[in-house]
C-alpha positions in Angstrom: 0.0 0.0 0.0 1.2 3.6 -0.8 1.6 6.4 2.1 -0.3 8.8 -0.4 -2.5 8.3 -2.7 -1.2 9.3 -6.1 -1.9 9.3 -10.0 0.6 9.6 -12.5 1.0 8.7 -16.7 2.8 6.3 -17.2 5.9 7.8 -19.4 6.3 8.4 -16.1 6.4 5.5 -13.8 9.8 4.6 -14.3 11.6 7.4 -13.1 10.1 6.4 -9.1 12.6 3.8 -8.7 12.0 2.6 -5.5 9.2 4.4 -4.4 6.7 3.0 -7.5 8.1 -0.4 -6.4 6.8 -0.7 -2.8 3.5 0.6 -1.5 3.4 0.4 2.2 0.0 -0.4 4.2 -0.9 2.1 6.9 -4.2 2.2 7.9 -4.8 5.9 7.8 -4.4 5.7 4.3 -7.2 3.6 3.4 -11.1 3.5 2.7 -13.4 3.7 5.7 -15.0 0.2 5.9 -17.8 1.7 7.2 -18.3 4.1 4.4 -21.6 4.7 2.4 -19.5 3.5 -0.8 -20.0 0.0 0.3 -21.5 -2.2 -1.8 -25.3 -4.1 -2.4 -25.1 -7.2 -1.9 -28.0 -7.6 -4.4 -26.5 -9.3 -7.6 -27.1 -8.5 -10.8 -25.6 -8.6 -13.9 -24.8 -6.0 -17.4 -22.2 -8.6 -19.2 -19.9 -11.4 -17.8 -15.8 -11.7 -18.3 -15.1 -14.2 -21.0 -12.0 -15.3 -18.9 -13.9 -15.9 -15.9 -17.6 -17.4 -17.7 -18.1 -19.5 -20.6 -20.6 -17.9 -23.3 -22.1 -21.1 -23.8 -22.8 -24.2 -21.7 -20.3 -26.7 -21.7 -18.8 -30.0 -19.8 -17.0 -28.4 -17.0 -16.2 -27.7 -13.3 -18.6 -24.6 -12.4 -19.6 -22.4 -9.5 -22.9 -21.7 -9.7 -24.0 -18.3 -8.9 -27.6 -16.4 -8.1 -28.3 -13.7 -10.2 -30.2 -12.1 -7.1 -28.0 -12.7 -4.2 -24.3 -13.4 -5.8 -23.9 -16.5 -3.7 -23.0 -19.9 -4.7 -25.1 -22.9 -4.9 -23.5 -24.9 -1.8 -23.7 -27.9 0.1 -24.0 -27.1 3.8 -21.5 -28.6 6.1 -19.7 -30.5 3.4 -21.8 -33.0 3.7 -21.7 -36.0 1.5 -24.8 -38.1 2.6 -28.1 -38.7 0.5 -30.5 -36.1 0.8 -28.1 -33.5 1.9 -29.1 -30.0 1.5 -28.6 -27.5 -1.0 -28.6 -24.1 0.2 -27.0 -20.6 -1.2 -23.8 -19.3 0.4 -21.3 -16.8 -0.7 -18.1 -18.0 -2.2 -15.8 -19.6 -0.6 -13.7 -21.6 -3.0 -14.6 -24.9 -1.5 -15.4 -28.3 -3.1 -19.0 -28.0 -1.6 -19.3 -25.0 -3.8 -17.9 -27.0 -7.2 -20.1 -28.6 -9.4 -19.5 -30.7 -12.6 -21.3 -30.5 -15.4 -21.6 -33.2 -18.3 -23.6 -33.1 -21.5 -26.9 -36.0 -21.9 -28.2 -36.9 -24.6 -31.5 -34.6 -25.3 -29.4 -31.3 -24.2 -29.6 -32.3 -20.4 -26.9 -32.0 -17.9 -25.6 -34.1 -14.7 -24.8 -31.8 -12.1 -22.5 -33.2 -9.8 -20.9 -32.1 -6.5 -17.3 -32.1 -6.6 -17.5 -32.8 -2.8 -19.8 -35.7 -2.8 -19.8 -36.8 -6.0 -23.5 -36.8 -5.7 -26.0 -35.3 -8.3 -28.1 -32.8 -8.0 -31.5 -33.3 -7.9 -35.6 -32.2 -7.3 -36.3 -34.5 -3.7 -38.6 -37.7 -4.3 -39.0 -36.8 -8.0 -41.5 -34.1 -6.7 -43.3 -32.0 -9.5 -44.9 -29.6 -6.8 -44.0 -25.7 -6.9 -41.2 -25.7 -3.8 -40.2 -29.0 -3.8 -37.2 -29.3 -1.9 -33.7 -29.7 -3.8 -30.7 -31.5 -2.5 -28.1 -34.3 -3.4 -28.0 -38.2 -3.9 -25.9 -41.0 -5.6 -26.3 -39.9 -9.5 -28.9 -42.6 -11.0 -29.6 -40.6 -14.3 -33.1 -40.3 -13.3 -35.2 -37.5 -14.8 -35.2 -35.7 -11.7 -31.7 -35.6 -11.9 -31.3 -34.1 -14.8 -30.9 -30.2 -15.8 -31.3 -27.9 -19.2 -29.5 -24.7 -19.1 -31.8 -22.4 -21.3 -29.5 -18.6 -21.8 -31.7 -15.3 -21.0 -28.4 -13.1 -22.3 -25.6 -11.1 -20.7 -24.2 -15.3 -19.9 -27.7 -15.9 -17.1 -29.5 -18.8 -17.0 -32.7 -20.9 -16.3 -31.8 -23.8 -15.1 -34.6 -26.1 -15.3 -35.1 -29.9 -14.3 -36.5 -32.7 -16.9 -38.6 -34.3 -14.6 -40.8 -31.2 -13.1 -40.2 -29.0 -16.0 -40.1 -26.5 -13.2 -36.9 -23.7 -12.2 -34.3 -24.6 -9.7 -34.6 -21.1 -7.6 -33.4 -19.5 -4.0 -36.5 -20.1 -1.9 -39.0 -16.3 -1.0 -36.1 -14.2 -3.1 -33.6 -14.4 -0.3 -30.0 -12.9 0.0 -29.2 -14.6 3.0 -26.5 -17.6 3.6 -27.8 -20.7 3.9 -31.0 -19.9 2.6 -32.8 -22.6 0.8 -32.8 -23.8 -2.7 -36.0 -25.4 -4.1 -37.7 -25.8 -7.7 -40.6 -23.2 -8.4 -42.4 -22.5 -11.9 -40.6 -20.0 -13.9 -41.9 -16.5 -13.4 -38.6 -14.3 -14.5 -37.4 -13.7 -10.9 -33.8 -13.3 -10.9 -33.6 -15.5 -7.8 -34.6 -18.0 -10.8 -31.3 -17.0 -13.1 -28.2 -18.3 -12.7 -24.5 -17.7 -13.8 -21.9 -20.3 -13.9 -17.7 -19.3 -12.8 -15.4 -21.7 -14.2 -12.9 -22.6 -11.2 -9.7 -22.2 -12.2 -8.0 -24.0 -9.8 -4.0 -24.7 -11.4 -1.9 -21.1 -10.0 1.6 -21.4 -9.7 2.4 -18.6 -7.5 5.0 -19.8 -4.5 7.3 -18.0 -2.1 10.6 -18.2 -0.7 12.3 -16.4 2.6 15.0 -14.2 1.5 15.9 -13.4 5.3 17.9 -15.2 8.2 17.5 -14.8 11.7 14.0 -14.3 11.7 12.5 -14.6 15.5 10.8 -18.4 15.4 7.1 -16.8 16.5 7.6 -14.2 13.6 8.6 -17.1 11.0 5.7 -19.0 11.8 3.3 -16.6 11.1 4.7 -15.3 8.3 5.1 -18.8 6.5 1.6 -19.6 8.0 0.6 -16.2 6.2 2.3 -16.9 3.2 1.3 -20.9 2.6 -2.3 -20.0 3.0 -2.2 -16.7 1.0 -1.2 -18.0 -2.0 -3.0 -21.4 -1.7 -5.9 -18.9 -1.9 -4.8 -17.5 -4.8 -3.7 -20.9 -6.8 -7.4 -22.1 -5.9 -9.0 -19.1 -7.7 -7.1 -18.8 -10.3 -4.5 -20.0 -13.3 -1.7 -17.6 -12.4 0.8 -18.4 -14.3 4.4 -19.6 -12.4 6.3 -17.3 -10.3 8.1 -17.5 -7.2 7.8 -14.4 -4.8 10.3 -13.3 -2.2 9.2 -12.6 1.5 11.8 -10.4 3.9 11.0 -9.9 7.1 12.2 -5.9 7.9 11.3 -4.1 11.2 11.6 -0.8 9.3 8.7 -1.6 7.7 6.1 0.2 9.6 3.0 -2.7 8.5 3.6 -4.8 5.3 4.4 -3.5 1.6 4.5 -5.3 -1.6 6.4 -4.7 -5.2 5.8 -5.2 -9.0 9.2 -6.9 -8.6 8.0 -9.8 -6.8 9.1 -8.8 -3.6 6.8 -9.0 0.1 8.8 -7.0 3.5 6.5 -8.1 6.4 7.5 -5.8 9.4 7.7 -6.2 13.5 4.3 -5.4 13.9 2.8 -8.8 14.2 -1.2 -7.4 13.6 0.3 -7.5 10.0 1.7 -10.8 9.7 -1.5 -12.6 8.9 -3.4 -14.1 5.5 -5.4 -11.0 5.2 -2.1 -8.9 4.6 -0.3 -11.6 2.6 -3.0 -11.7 0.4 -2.8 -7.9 0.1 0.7 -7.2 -0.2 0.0 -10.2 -3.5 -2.2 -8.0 -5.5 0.4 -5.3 -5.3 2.6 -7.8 -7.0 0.3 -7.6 -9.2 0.7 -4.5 -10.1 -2.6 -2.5 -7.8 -2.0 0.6 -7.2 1.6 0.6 -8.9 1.6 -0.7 -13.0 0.5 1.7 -15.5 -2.2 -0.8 -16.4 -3.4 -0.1 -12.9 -3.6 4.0 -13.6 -4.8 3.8 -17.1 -7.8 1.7 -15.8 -8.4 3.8 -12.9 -8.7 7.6 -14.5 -12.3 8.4 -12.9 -11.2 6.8 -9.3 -13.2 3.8 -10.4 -11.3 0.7 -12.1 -12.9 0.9 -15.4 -11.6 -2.5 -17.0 -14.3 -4.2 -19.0 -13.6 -7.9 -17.3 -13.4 -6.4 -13.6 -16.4 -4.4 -14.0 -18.2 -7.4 -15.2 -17.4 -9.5 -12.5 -18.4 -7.1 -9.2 -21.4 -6.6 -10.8 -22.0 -10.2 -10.5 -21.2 -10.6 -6.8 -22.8 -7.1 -5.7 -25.3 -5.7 -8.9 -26.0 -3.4 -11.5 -24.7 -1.0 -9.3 -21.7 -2.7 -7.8 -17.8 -0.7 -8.8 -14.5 -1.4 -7.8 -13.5 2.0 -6.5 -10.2 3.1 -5.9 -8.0 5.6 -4.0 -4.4 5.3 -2.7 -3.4 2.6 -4.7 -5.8 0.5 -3.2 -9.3 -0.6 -3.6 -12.7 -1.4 -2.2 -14.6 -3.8 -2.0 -12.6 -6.6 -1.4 -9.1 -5.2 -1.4 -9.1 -6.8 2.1 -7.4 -3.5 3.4 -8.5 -4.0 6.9 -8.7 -6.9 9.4 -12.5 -6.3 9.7 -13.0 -6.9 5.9 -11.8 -10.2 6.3 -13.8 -13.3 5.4 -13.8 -16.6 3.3 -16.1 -15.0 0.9 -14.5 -11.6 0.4 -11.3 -13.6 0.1 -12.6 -16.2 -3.0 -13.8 -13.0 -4.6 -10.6 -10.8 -3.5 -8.8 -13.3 -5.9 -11.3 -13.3 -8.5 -11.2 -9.7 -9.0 -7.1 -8.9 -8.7 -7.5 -12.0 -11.7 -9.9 -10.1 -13.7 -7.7 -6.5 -13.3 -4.8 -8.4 -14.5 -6.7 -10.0 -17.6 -7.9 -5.9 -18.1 -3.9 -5.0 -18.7 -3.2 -4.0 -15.1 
């Protein structure tokens, strides 16, 4: 993170030397979490990254996502029993949150849980507006069976062969864990869906470039580090590169470099996933490449894939705003802002800025 928020062209980035290369992260210099730019979490869509969203259904690993509420079609608990249930919940990354998708003959589609391995499917074989959805061992049973019909801009109705009827989020909710269920089609967009490919695969690592590192300051750091990037290779195909952590107690918090380079300093409120995961992006290239100020002249990242993408996890409304060379939502520039789901989209997004030339 920078000390001051600055904007410059990029004939002239070169000439900062050191300065362009590190951005430290104070947290007077950030947005207010608590600030009226924060974002709906009402999700709707204008047009979906072609890096992140196929155009057209095909045999694949998915998340599947509700147009209305941006969260993930999701297998409570993990569980892997029959007749577990299927509920909404905003991304995480996890296997309970994967689904694979394979093409039957008639245009159908198995939906499987990564997790379980079980099928998707309408309870009982029911045919009854609200009739409960959940999982079971895949039979290739009607009711286990799905037709993807596009409405535009890459939504879906998703719609099972035995009931003819919607899969939907039950009474329009926006709430995790609320239920899933099958309803007649009556254009509600907690009736459309929008499918993420994972893109499990990364190949970012680290490695320590300093010695005599306190052993409680190591372990946090390399606990940091391991589960930062993790993060990172589970959300997207980043393609290899080795970073290079120093551990530096003039560094007032954390800072992070278009060179590859991480300084973690004594103040151990820093030395945590949340920062790690920061301190990546800036890697990156937020807040320091030229791609990043070309795509953020109005304050607002303007890049056609990024813009895409927010709007699919927070609306028509949702923007990436920016300030300081960071940015919000999901820049995870405070402790508070932390969470599974703000993480598995924290990755999406620094993916889709760097497929926007940042």
């Amino acid at each position: 993170m920078k000390t001051k928020p600055f904007t410059l062209p990029s004939a002239g980035i070169l000439m900062l030397g050191f300065v362009l290369f590190f951005g430290s992260c104070r947290k007077n210099d950030l947005p207010d979490p608590d600030s009226k730019d924060q974002l709906s979490v009402k999700a709707k869509l204008s047009a979906i990254p072609p890096n992140e969203t196929p155009l057209s259904i095909t045999n694949g690993t998915f998340y599947i996502v509700n147009r209305k509420s941006g969260k993930t079609l999701d297998v409570g608990g993990f569980q892997t029993a029959d007749g577990s249930n299927v509920s909404q919940y905003g991304g995480t990354g996890g296997t309970n949150q994967k689904w694979a998708l394979t093409l039957l003959p008639g245009d159908y589609y198995s939906i499987i849980g990564v997790h379980s391995a079980k099928g998707l499917q309408v309870d009982q074989a029911g045919t009854a507006d609200g009739a409960n959805v959940n999982i079971s061992t895949y039979s290739g049973a009607t009711n286990q069976q799905w037709q993807f019909t596009a409405l535009g801009n890459g939504y879906y109705r998703i719609i099972n062969r035995n009931s003819g009827k919607d899969l939907e989020v039950a009474n329009q909710s926006i709430a995790d864990g609320a239920n899933v269920a099958q309803w007649a089609y009556n254009g509600g967009e907690n009736q459309q869906w929008s499918l993420l490919t994972v893109n499990a695969g990364g190949q970012l690592n680290w490695v320590l470039n300093s010695t005599g590192v306190p052993a409680d300051v190591l372990a946090r750091i390399t606990s940091a580090m391991n589960d930062a990037c993790a993060r990172y290779n589970a959300g997207a195909n980043w393609p290899a590169r080795t970073l290079t952590v120093q551990y530096n107690t003039g560094v007032p918090t954390a800072d992070g470099s278009t060179n590859g380079n991480i300084r973690f300093g004594a103040n151990t409120s820093y030395q945590n996933v949340r920062t790690a995961m920061h301190e990546i992006a800036h890697t990156y290239g937020v807040g320091l490449s030229s791609g990043w100020t070309s795509n953020t002249s109005t304050g607002d990242f303007l890049g056609a894939n990024t813009v895409a993408l927010i709007k699919i996890f927070d609306g028509t409304s949702g923007v990436i705003h920016t300030g300081g060379g960071h940015f919000w939502p999901y820049g995870l520039n405070y402790d508070n802002e932390w969470s599974e789901t703000n993480a598995f989209r924290h990755v999406k997004l620094v993916f889709a800025m760097r497929s926007d030339g940042m």
